[in-house]
N, CA and C of each residue as an Amber inpcrd file, in Angstrom:
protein
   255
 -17.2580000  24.1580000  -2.9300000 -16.5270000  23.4390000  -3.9460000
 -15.4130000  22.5970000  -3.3340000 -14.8090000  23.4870000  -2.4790000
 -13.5170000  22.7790000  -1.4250000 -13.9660000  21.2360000  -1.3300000
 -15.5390000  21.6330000  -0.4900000 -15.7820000  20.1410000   0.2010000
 -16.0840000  19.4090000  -0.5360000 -16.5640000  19.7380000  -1.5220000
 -17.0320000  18.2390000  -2.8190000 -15.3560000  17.4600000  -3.1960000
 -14.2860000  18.2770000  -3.4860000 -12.7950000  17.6590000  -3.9270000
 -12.9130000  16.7010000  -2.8800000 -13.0260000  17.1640000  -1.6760000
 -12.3440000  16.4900000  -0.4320000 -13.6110000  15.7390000  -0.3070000
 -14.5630000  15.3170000  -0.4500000 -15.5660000  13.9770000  -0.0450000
 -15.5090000  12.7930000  -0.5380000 -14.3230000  12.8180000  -1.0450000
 -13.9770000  10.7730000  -1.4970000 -14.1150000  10.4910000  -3.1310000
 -14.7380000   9.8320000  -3.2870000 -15.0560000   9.1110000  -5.0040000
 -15.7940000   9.0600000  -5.4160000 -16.4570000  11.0640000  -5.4500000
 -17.5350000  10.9040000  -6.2100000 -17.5280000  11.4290000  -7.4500000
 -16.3890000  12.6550000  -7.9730000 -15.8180000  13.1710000  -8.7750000
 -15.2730000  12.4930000  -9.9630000 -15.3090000  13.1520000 -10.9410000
 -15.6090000  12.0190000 -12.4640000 -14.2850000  10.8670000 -12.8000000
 -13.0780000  11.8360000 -12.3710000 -11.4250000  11.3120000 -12.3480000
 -11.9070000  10.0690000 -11.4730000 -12.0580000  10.0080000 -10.2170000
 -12.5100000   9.1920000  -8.9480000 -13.4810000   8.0180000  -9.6620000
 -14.3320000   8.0260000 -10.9420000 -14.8580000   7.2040000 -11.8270000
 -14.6530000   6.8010000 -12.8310000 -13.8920000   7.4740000 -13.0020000
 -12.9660000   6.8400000 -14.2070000 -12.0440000   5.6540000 -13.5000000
 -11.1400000   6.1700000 -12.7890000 -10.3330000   5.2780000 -12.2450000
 -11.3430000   3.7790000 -11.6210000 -12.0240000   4.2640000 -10.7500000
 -12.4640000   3.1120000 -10.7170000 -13.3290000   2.1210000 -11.3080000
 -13.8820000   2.6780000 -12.7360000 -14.3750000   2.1230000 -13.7030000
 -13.1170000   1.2160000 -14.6320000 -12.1120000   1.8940000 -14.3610000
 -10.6180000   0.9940000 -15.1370000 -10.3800000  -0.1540000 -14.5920000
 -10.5990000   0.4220000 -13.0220000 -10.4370000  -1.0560000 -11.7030000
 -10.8990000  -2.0140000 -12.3660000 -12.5030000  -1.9120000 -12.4880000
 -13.0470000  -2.7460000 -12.5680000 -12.8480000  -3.5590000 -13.6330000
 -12.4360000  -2.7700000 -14.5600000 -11.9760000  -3.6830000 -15.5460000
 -11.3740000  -4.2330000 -15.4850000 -10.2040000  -3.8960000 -15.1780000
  -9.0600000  -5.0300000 -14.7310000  -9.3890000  -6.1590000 -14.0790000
  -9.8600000  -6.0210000 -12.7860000 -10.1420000  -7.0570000 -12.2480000
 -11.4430000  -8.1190000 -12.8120000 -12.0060000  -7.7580000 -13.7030000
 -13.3380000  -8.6540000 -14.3710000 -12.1660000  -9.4100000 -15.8210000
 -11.7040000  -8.2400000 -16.3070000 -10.6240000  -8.5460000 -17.9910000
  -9.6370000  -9.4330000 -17.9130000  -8.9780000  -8.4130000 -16.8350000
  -7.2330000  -8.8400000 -17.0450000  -6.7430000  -9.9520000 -16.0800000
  -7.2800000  -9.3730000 -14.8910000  -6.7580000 -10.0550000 -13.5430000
  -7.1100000 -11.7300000 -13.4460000  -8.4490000 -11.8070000 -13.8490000
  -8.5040000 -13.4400000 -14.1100000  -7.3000000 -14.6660000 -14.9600000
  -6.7830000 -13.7150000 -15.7590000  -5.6500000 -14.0850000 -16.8690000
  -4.1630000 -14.6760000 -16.3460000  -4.2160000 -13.9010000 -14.8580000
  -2.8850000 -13.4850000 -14.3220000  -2.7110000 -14.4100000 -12.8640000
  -1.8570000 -15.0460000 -12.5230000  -1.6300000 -15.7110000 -11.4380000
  -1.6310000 -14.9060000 -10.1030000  -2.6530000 -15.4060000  -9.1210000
  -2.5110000 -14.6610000  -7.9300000  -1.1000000 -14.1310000  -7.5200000
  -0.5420000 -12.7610000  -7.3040000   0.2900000 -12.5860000  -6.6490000
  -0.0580000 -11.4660000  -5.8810000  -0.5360000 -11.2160000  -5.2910000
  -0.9540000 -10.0810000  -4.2300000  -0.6030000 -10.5970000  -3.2390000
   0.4340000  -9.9900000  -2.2760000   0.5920000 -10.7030000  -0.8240000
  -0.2020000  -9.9850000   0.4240000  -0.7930000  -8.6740000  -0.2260000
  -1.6890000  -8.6320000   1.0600000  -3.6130000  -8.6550000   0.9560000
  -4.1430000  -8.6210000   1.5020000  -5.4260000  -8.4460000   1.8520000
  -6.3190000  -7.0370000   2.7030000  -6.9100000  -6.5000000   1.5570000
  -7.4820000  -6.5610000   0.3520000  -6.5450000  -6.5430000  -0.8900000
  -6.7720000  -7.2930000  -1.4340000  -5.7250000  -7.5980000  -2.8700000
  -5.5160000  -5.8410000  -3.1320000  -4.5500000  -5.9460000  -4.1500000
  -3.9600000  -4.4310000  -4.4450000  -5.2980000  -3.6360000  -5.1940000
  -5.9590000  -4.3320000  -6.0670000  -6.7510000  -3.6590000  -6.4150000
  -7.9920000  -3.4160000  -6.1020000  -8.1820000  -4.3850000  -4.9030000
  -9.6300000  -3.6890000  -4.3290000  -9.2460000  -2.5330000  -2.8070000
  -7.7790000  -2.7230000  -2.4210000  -7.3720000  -1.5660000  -2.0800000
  -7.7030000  -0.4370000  -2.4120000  -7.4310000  -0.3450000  -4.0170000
  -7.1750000   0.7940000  -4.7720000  -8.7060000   1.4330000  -4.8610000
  -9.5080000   0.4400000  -5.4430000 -11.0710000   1.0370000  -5.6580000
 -11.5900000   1.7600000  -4.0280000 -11.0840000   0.7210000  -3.3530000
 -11.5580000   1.1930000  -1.4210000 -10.8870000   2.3580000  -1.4870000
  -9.7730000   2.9250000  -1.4520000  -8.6820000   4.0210000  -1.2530000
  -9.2500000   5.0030000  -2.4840000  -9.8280000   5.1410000  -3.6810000
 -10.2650000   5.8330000  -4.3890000 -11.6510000   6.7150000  -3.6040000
 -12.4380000   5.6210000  -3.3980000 -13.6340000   5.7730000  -2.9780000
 -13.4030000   6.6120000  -1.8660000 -13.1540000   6.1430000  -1.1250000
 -12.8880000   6.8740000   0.4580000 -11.9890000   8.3830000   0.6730000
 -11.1180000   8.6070000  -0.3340000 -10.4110000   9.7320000  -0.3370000
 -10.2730000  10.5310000  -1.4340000 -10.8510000   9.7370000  -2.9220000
 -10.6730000  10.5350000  -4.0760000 -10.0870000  10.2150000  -5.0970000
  -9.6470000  10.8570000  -6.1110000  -8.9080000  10.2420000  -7.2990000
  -7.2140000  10.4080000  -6.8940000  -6.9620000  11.8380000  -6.4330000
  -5.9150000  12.1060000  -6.2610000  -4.9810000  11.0600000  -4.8810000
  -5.4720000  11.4400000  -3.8930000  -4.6540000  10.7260000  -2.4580000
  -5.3850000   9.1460000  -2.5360000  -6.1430000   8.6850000  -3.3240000
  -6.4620000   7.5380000  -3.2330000  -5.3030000   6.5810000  -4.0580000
  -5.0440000   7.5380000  -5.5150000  -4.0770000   7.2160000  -6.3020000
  -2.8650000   6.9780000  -5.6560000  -2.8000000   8.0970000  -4.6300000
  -1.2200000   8.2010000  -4.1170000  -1.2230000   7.3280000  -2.7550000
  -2.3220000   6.4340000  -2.1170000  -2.2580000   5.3790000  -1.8560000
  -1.8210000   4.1570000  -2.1810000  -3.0310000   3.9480000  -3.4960000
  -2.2070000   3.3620000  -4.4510000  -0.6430000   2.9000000  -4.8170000
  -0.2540000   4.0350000  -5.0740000   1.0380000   3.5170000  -5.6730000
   2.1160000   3.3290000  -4.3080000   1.9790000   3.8260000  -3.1340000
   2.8840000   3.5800000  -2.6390000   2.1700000   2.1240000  -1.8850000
   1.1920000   1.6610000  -1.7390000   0.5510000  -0.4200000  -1.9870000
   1.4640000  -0.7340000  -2.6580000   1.2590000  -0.6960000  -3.8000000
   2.0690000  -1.3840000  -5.0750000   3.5080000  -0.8820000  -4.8800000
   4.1840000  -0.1970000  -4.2700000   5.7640000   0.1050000  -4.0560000
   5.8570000  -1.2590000  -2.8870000   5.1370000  -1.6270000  -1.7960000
   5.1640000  -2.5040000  -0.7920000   5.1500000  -4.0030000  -1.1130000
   4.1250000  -3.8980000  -2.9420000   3.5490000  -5.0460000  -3.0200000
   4.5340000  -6.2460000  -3.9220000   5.4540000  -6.7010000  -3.3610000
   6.7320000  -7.4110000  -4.0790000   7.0210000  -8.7510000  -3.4690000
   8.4630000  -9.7410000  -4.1100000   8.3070000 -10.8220000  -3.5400000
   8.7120000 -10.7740000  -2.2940000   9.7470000  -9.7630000  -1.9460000
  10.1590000  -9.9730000  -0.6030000   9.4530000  -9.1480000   0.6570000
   7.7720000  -8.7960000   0.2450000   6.9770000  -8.3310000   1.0120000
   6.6420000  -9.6540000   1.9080000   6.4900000  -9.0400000   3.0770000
   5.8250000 -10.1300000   4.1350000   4.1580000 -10.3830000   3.6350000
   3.4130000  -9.2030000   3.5070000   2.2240000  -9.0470000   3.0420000
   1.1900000  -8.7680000   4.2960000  -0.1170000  -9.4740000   4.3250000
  -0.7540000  -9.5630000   5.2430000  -1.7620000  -8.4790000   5.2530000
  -2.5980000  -8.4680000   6.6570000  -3.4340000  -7.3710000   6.0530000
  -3.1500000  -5.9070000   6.2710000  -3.6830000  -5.2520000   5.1470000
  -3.4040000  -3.9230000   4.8830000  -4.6190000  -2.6640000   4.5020000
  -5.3250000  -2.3090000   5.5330000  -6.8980000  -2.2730000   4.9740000
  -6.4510000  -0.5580000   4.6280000  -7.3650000   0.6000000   4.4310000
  -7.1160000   1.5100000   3.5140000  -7.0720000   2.3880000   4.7890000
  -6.3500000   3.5770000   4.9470000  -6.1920000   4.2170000   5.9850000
  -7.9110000   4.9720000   5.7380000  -8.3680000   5.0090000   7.3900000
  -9.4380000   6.1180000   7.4410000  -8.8560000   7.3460000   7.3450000
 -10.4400000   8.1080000   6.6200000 -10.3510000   9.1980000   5.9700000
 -10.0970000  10.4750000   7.2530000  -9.2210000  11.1540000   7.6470000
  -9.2580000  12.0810000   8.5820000  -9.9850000  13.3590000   8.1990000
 -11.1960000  13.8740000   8.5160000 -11.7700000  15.2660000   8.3710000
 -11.2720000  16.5450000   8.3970000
């Protein structure tokens, strides 16, 4: 059971969230003026960082992106930390 939590984004929370992603980025995000200063934009971060680590530490990826992601960020690229075993 341990190892299924810990195998990334396959768990239902882990699909939910990134079923919301997607919305956003198909719904909302078109609506909204580019401001993401790094690459992968914040939210395909987030779906990558879900996927790869889960609902929980992907989330808490997440938000500390978006704590970085401001005007007086330099930006640049920021790809999703690998998953350590």
């Amino acid at each position: 059971m341990k190892d299924r939590l810990r195998s990334g984004g396959t768990g239902v929370g882990a699909r939910i969230l990134i079923g919301l992603l997607r919305f956003y980025r198909s719904a909302i995000s078109p609506l909204l003026p580019p401001l993401c200063r790094f690459e992968p934009s914040c939210s395909c971060y987030s779906i990558e960082a879900i996927q790869q680590h889960g609902a929980f530490r992907g989330s808490w990826l997440t938000m500390t992106r978006l704590l970085r992601c401001h005007p007086f960020s330099k930006g640049g690229f920021d790809p999703v930390p690998i998953k350590e075993d």
